[in-house]
C-alpha positions as CSV (number, residue, x, y, z in Angstrom):
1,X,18.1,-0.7,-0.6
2,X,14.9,1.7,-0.6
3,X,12.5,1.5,-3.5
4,X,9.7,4.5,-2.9
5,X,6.1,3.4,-2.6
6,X,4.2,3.4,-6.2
7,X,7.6,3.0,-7.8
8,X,7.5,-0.7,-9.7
9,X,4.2,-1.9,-11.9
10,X,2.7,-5.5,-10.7
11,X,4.5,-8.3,-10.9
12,X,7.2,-10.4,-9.9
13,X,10.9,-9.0,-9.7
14,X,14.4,-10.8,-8.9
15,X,15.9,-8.9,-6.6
16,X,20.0,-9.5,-6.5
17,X,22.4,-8.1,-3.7
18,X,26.3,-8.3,-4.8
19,X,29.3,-7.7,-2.7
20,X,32.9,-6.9,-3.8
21,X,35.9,-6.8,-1.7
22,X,37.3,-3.1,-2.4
23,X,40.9,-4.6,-1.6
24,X,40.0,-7.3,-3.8
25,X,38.0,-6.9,-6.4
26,X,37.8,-10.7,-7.8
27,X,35.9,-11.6,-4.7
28,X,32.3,-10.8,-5.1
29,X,29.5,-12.9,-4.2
30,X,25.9,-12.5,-4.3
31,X,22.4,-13.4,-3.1
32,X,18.8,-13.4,-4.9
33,X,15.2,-13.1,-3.6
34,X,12.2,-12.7,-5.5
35,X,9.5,-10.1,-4.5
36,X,5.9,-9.6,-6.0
37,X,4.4,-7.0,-5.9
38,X,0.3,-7.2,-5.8
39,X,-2.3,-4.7,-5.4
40,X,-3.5,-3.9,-2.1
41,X,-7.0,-3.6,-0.7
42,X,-9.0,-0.8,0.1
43,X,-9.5,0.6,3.9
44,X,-12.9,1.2,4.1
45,X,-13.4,3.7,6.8
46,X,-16.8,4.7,8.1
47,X,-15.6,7.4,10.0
48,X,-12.5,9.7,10.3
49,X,-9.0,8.4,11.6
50,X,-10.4,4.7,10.8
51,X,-12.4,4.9,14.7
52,X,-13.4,1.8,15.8
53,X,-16.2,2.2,18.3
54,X,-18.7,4.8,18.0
55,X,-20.6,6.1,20.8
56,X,-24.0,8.2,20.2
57,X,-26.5,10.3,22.2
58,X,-29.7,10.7,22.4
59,X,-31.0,12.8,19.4
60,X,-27.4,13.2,17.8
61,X,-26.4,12.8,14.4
62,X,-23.8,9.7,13.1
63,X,-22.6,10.2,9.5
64,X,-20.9,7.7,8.1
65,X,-18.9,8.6,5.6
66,X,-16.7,5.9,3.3
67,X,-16.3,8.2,0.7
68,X,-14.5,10.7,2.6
69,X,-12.5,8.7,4.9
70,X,-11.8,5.6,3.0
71,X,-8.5,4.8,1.5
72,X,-6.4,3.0,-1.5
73,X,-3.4,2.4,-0.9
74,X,-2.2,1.8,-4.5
75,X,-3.6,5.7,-4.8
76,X,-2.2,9.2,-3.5
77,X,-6.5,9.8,-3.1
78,X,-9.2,7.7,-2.8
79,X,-11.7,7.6,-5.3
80,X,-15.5,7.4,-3.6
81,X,-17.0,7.1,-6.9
82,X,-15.6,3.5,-8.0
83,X,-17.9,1.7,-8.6
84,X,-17.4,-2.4,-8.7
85,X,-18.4,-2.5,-12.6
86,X,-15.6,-2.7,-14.9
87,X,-15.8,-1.8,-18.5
């Protein structure tokens, strides 16, 4: 079973596999697991690809740049402008 990304809300879900005999129908049995499903964190990224170890000159220029290279992954695009206020 394959259940696309961003598909099921937050929460907790009882997930149930069933087999059935095609040449006998009357046998089935079945197994149950539950899953829950929590939002993730944010991947702060100072600098593109998520680059670990930054190396600088003399007189050259380091932006950092969360904003832009940052992301949710409970979001197709991260939003730089959340702020940690809620209203």
């Amino acid at each position: 079973m394959y259940i696309p990304a961003k598909t099921l809300p937050y929460g907790i879900y009882e997930l149930t596999l069933t087999v059935t005999m095609v040449n006998s129908p009357s046998l089935t049995t079945s197994s149950s697991i539950y899953v829950q499903i929590t939002p993730s964190d944010i991947i702060v990224n100072l600098l593109q690809y998520g680059t670990s170890m930054i190396t600088s000159g003399h007189e050259q220029n380091l932006k950092l740049d969360p904003g832009t290279y940052s992301v949710d992954l409970d979001e197709n695009v991260f939003n730089a402008s959340v702020s940690s206020t809620q209203h």
